[in-house]
C-alpha positions in Angstrom: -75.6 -7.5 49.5 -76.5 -11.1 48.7 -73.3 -13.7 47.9 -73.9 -16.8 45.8 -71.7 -19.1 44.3 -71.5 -20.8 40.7 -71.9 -24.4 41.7 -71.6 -27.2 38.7 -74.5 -29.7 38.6 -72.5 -32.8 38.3 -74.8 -34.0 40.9 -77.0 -33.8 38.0 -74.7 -35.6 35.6 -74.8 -32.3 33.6 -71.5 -30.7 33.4 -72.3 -28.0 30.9 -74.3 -25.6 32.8 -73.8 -24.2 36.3 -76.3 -22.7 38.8 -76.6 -19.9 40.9 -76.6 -21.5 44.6 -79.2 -18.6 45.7 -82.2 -18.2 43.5 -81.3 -21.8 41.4 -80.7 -19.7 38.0 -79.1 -21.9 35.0 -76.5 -20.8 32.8 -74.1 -22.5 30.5 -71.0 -23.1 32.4 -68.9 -21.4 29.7 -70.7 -18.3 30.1 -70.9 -18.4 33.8 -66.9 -19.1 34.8 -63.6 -19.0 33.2 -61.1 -21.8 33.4 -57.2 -21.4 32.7 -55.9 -24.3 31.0 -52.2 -24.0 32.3 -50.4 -25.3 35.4 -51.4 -22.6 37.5 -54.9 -22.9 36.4 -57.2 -20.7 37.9 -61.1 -20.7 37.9 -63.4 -17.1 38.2 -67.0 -16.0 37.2 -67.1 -14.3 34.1 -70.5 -12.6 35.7 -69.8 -10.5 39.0 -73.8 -10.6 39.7 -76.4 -13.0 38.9 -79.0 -11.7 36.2 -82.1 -13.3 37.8 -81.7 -12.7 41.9 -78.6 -10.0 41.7 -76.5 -11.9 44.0 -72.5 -11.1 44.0 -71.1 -14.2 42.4 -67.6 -16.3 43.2 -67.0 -19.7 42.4 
């Protein structure tokens, strides 16, 4: 089974969408991870696989 990551494109000075890290597929970054707001904030992908290549996600 193929393993990506969500990776942020602030490289890109674009904070709102994230990108698949193996088949380059966009995606809001709302809809791709979930952020707590609390101190023991925590970060996960809302999407266990990637819809375009199938990969499991993590962030």
């Amino acid at each position: 089974m193929k393993k990506a990551k969500w990776k942020s494109r602030e490289e890109h000075n674009d904070y709102i969408h994230a990108e698949c890290s193996g088949c380059g597929f966009q995606v809001e970054s709302y809809d791709a991870v979930e952020t707590g707001r609390s101190s023991t904030e925590y970060i996960k992908a809302k999407w266990k696989f990637c819809p375009k290549c199938g990969a499991k996600m993590t962030v």
